[in-house]
PDB file of N, CA, C, O and CB in Angstrom:
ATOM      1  N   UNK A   1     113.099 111.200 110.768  1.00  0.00           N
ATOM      2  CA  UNK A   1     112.782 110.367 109.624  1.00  0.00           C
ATOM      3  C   UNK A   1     113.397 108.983 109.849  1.00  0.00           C
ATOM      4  O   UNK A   1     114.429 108.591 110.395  1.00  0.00           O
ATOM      5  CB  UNK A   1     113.301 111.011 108.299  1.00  0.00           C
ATOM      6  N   UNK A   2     112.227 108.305 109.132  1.00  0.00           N
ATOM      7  CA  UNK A   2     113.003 106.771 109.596  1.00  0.00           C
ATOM      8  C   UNK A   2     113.934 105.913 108.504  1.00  0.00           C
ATOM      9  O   UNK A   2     113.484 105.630 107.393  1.00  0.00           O
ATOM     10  CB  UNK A   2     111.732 105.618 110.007  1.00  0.00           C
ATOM     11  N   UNK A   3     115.321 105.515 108.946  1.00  0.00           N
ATOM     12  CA  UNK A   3     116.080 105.140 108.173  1.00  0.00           C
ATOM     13  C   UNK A   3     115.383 104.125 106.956  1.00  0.00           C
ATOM     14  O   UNK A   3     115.700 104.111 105.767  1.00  0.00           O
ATOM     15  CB  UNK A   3     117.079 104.625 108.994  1.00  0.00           C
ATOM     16  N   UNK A   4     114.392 103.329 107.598  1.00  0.00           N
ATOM     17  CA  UNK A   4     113.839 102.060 106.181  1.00  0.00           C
ATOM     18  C   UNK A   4     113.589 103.743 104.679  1.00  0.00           C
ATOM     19  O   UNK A   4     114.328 103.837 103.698  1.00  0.00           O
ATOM     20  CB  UNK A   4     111.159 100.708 106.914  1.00  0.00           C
ATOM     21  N   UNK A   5     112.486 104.701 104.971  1.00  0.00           N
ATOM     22  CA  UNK A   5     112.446 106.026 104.830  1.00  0.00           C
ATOM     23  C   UNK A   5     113.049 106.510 103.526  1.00  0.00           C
ATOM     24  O   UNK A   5     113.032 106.634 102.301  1.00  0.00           O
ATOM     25  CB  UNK A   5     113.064 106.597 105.931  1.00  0.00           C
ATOM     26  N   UNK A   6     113.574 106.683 104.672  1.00  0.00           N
ATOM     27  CA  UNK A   6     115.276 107.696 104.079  1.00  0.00           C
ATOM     28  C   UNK A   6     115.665 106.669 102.931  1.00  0.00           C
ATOM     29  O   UNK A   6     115.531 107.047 101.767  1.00  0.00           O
ATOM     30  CB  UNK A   6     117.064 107.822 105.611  1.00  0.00           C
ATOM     31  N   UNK A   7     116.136 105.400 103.193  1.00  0.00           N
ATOM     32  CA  UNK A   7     116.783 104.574 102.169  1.00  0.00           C
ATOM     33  C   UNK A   7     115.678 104.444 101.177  1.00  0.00           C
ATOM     34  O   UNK A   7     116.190 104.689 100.084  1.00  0.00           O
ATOM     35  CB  UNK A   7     117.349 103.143 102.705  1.00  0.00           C
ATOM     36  N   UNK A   8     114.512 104.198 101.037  1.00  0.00           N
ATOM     37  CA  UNK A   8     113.842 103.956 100.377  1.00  0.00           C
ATOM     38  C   UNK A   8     113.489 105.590  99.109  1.00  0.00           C
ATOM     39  O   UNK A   8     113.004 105.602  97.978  1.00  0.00           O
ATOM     40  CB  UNK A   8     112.845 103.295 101.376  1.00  0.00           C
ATOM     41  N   UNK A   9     113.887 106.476  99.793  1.00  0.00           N
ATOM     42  CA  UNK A   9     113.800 107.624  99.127  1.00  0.00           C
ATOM     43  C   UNK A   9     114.943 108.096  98.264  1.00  0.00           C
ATOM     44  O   UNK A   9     114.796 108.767  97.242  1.00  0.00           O
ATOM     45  CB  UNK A   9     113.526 108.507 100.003  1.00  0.00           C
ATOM     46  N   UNK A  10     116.238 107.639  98.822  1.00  0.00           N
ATOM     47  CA  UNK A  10     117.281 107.792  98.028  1.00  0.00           C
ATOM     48  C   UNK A  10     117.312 106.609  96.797  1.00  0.00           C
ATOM     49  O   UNK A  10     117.923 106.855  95.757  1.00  0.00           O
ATOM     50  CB  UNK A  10     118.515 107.784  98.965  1.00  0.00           C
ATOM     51  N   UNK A  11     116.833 105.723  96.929  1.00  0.00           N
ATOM     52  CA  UNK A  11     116.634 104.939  95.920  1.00  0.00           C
ATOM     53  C   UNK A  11     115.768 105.478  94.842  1.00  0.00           C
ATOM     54  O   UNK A  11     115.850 104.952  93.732  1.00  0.00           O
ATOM     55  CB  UNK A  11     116.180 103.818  96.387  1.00  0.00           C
ATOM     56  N   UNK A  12     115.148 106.224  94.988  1.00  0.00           N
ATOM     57  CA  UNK A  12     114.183 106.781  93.451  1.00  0.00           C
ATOM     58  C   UNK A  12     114.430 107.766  93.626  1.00  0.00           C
ATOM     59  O   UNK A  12     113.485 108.552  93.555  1.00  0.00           O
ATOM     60  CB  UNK A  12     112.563 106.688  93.117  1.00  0.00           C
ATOM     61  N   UNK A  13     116.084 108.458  94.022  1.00  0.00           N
ATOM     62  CA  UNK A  13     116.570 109.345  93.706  1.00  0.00           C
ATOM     63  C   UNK A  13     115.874 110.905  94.067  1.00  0.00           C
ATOM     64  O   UNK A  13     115.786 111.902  93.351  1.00  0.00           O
ATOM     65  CB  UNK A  13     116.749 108.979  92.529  1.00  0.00           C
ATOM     66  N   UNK A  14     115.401 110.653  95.557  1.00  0.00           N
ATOM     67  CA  UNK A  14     115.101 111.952  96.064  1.00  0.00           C
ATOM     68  C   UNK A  14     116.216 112.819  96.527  1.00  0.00           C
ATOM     69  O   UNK A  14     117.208 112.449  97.155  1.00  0.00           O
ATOM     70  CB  UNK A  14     114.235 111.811  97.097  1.00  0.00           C
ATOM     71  N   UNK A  15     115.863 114.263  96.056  1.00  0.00           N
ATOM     72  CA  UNK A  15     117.131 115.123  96.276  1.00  0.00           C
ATOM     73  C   UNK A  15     117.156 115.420  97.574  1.00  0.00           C
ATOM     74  O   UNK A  15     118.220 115.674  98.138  1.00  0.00           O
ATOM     75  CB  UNK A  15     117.227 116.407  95.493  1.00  0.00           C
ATOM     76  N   UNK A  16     115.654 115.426  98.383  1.00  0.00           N
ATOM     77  CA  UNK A  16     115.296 115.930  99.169  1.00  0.00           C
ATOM     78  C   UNK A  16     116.351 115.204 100.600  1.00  0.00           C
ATOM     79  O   UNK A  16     116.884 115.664 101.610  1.00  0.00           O
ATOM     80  CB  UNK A  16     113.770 115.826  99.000  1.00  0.00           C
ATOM     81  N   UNK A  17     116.229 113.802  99.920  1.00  0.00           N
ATOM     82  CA  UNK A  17     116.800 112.698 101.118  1.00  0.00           C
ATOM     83  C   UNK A  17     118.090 112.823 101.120  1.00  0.00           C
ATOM     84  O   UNK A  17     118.757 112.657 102.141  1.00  0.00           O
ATOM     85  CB  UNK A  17     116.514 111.103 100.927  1.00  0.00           C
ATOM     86  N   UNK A  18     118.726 113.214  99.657  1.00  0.00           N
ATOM     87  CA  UNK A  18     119.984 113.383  99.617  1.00  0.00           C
ATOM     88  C   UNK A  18     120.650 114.087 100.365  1.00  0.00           C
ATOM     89  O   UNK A  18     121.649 113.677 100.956  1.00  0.00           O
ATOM     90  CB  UNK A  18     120.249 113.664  98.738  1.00  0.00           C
ATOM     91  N   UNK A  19     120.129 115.405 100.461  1.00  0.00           N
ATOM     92  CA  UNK A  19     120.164 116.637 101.114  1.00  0.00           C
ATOM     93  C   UNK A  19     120.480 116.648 103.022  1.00  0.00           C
ATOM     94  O   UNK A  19     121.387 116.991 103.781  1.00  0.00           O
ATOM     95  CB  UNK A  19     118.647 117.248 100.680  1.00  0.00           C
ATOM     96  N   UNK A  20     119.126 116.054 103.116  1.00  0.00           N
ATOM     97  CA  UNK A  20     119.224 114.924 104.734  1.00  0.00           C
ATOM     98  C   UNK A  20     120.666 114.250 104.938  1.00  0.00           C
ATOM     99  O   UNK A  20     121.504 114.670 105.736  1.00  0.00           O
ATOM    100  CB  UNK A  20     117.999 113.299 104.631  1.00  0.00           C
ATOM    101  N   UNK A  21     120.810 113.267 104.192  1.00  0.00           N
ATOM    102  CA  UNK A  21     122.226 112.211 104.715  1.00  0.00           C
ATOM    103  C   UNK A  21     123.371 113.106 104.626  1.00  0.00           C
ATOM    104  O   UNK A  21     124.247 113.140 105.490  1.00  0.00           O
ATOM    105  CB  UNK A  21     122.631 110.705 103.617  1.00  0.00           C
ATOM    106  N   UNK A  22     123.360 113.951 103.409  1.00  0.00           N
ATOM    107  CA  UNK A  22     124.432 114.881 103.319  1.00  0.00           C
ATOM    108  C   UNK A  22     125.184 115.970 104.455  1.00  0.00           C
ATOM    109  O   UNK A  22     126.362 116.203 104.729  1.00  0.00           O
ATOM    110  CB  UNK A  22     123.962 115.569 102.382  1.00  0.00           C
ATOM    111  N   UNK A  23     123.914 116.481 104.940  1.00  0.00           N
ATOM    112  CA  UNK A  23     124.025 117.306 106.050  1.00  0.00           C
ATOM    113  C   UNK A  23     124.492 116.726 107.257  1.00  0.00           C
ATOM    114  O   UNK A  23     125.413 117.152 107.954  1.00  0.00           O
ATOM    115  CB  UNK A  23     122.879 117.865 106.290  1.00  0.00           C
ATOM    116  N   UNK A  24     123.589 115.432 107.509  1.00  0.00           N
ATOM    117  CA  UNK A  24     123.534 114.680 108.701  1.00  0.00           C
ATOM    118  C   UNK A  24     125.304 114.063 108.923  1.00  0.00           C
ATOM    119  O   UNK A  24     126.071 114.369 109.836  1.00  0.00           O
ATOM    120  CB  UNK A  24     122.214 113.350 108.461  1.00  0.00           C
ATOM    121  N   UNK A  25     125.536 113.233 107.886  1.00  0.00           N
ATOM    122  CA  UNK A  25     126.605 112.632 107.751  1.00  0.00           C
ATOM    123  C   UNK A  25     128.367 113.358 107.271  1.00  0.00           C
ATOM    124  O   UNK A  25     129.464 112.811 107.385  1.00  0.00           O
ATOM    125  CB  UNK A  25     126.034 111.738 106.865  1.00  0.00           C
ATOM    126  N   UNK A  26     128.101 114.425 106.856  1.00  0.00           N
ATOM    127  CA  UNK A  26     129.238 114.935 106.134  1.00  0.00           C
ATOM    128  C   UNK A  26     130.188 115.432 107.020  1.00  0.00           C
ATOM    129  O   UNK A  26     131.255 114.861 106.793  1.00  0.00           O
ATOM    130  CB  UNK A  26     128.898 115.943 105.197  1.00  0.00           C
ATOM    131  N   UNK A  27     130.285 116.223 107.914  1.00  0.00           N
ATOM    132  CA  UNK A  27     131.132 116.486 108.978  1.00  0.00           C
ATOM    133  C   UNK A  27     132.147 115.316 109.451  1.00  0.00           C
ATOM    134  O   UNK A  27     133.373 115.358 109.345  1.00  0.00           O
ATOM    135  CB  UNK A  27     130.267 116.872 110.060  1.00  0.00           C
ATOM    136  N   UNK A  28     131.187 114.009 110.127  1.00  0.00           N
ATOM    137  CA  UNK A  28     131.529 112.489 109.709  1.00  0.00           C
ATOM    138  C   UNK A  28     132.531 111.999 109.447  1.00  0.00           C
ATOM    139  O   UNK A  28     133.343 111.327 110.083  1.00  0.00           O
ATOM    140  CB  UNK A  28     131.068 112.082 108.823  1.00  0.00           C
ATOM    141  N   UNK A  29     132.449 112.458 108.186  1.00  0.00           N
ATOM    142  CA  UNK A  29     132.842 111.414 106.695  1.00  0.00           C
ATOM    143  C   UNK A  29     133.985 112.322 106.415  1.00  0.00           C
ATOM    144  O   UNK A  29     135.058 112.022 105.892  1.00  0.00           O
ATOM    145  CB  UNK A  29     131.487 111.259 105.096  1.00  0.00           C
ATOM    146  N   UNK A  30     133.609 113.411 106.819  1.00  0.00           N
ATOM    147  CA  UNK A  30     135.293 114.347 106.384  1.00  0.00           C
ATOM    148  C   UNK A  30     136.065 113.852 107.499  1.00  0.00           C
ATOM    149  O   UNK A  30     136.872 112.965 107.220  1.00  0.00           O
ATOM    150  CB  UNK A  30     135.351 116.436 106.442  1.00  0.00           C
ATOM    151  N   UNK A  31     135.994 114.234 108.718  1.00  0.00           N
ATOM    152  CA  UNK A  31     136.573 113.948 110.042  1.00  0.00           C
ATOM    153  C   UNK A  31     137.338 113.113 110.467  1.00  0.00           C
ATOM    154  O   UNK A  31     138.368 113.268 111.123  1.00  0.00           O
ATOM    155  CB  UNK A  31     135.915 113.790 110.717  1.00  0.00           C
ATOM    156  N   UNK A  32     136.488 111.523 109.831  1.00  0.00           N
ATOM    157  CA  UNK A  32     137.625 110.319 108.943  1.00  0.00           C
ATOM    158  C   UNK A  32     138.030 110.168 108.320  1.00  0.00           C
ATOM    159  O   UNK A  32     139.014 109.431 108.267  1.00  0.00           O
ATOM    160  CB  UNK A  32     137.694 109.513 108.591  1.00  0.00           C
ATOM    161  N   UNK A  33     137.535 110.769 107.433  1.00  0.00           N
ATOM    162  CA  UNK A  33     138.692 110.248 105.799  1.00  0.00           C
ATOM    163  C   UNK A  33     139.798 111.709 106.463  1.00  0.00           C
ATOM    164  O   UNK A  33     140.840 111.688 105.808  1.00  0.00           O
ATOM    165  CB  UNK A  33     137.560 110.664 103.191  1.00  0.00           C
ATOM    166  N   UNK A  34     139.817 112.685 107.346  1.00  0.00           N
ATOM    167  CA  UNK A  34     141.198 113.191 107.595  1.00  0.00           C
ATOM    168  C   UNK A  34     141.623 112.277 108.477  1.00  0.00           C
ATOM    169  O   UNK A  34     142.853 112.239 108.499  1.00  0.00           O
ATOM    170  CB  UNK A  34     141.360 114.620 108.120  1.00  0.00           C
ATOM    171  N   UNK A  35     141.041 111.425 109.312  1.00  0.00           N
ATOM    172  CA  UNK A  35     142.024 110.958 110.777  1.00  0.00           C
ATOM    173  C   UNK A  35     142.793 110.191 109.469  1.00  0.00           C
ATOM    174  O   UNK A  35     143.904 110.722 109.475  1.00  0.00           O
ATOM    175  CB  UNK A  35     141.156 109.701 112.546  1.00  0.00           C
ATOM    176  N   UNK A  36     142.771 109.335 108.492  1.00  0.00           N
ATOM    177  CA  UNK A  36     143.277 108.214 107.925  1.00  0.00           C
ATOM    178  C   UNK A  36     144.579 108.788 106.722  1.00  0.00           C
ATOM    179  O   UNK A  36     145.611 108.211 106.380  1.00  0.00           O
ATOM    180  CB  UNK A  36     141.886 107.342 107.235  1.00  0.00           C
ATOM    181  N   UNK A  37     143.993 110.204 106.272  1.00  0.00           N
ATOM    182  CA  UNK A  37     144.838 110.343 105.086  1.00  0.00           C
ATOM    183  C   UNK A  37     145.966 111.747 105.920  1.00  0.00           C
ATOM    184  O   UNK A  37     147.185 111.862 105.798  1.00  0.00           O
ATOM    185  CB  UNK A  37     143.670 110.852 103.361  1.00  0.00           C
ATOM    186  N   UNK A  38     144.939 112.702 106.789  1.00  0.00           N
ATOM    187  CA  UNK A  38     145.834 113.492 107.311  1.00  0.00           C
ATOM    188  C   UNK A  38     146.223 114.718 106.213  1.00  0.00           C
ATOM    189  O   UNK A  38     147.269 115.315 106.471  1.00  0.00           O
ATOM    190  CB  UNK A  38     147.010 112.588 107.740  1.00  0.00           C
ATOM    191  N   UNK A  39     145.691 115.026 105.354  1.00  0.00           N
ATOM    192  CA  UNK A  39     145.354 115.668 104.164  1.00  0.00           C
ATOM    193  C   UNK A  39     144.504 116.503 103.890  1.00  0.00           C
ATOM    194  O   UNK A  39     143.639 115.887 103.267  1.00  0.00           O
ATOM    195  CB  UNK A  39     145.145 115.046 103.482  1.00  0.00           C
ATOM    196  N   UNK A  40     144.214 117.564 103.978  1.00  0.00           N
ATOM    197  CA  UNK A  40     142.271 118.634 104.114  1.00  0.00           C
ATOM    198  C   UNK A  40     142.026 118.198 102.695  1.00  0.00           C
ATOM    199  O   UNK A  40     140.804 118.132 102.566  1.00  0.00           O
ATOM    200  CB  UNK A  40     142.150 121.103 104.312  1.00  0.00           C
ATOM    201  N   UNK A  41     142.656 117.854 101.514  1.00  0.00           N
ATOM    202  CA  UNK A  41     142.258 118.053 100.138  1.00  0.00           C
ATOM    203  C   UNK A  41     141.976 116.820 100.266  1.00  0.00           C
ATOM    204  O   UNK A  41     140.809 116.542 100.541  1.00  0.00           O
ATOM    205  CB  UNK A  41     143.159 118.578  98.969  1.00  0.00           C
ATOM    206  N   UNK A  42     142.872 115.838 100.119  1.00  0.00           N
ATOM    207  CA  UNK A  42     142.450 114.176 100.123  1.00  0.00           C
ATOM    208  C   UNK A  42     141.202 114.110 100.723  1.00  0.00           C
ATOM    209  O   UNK A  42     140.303 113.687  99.996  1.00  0.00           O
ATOM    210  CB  UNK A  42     143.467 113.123 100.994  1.00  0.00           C
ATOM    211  N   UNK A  43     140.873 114.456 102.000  1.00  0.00           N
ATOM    212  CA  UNK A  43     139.858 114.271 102.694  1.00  0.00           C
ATOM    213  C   UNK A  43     138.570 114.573 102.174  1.00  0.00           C
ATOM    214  O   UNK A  43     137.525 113.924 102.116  1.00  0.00           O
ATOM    215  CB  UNK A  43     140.044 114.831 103.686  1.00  0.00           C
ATOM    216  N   UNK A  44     138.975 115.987 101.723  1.00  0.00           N
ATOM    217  CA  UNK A  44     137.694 116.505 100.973  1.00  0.00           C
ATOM    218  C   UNK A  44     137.238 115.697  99.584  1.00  0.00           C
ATOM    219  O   UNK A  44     136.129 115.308  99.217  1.00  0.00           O
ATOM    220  CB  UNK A  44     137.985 118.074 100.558  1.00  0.00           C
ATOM    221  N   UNK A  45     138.313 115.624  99.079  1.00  0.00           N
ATOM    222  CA  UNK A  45     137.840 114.619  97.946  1.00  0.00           C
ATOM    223  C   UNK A  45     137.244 113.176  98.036  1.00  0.00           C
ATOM    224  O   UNK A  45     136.311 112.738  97.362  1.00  0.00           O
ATOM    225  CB  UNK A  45     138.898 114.410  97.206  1.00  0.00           C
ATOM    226  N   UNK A  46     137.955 112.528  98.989  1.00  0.00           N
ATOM    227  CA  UNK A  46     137.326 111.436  98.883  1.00  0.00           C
ATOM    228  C   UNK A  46     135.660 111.327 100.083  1.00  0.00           C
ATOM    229  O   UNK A  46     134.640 110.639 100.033  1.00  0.00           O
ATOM    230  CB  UNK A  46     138.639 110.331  99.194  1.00  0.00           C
ATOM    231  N   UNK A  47     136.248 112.570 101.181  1.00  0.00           N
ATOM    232  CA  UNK A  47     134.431 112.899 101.192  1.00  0.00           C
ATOM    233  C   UNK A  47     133.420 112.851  99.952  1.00  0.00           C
ATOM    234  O   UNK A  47     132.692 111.874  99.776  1.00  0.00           O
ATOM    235  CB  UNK A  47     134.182 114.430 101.624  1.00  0.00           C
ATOM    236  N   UNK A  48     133.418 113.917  99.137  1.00  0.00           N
ATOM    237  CA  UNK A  48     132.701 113.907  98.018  1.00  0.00           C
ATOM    238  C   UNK A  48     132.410 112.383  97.021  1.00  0.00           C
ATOM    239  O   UNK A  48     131.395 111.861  96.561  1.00  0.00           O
ATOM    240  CB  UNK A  48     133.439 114.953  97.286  1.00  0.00           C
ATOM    241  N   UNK A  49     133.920 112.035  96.998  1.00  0.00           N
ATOM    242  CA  UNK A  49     133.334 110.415  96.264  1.00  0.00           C
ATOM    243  C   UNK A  49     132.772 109.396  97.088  1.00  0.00           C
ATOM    244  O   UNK A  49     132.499 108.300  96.599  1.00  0.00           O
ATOM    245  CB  UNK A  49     134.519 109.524  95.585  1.00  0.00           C
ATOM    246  N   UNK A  50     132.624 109.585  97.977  1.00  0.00           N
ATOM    247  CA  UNK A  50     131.473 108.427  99.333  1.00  0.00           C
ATOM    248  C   UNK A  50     130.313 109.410  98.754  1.00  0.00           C
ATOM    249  O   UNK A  50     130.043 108.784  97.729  1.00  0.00           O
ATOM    250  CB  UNK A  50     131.833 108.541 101.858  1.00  0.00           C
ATOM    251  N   UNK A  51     129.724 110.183  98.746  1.00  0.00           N
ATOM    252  CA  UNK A  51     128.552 110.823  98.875  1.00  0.00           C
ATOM    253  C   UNK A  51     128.410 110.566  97.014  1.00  0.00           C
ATOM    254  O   UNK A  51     127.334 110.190  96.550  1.00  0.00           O
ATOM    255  CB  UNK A  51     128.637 112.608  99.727  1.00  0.00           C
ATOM    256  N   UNK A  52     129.452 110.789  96.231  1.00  0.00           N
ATOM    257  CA  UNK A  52     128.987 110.509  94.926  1.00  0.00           C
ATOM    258  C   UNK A  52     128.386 109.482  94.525  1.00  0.00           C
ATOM    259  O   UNK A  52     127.538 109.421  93.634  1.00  0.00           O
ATOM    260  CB  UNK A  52     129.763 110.557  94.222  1.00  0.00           C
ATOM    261  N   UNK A  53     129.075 108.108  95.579  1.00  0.00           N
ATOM    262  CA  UNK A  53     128.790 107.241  95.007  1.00  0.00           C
ATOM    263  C   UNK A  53     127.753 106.529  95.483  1.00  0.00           C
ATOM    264  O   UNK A  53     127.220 105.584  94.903  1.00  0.00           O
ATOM    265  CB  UNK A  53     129.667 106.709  94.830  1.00  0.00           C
ATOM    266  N   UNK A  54     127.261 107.277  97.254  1.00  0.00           N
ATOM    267  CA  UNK A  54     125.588 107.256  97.509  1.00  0.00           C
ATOM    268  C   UNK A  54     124.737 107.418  96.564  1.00  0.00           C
ATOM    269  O   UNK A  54     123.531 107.393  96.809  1.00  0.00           O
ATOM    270  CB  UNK A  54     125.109 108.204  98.332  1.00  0.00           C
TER     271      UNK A  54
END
């Protein structure tokens, strides 16, 4: 799927696309927010608020 796509789908709030970045990206997004905080809970949380606030 093509990123113009994808962005354009999360904008009128497709779950479907959500679902996509979520999967794609989340491993990611945890992986750093631990290298920085060093924390599994911190990490996890502020994983979830990047994706909330997608």
């Amino acid at each position: 799927m093509k990123t113009e796509t994808i962005v354009q789908k999360l904008k009128k709030g497709d779950v479907q696309a959500f679902r996509f970045v979520y999967e794609l990206f989340y491993k990611s997004a945890f992986k750093a927010a631990f290298f920085i905080c060093n924390d599994f809970g911190l990490a996890e949380d502020a994983t979830h608020e990047a994706f909330l606030k997608l």
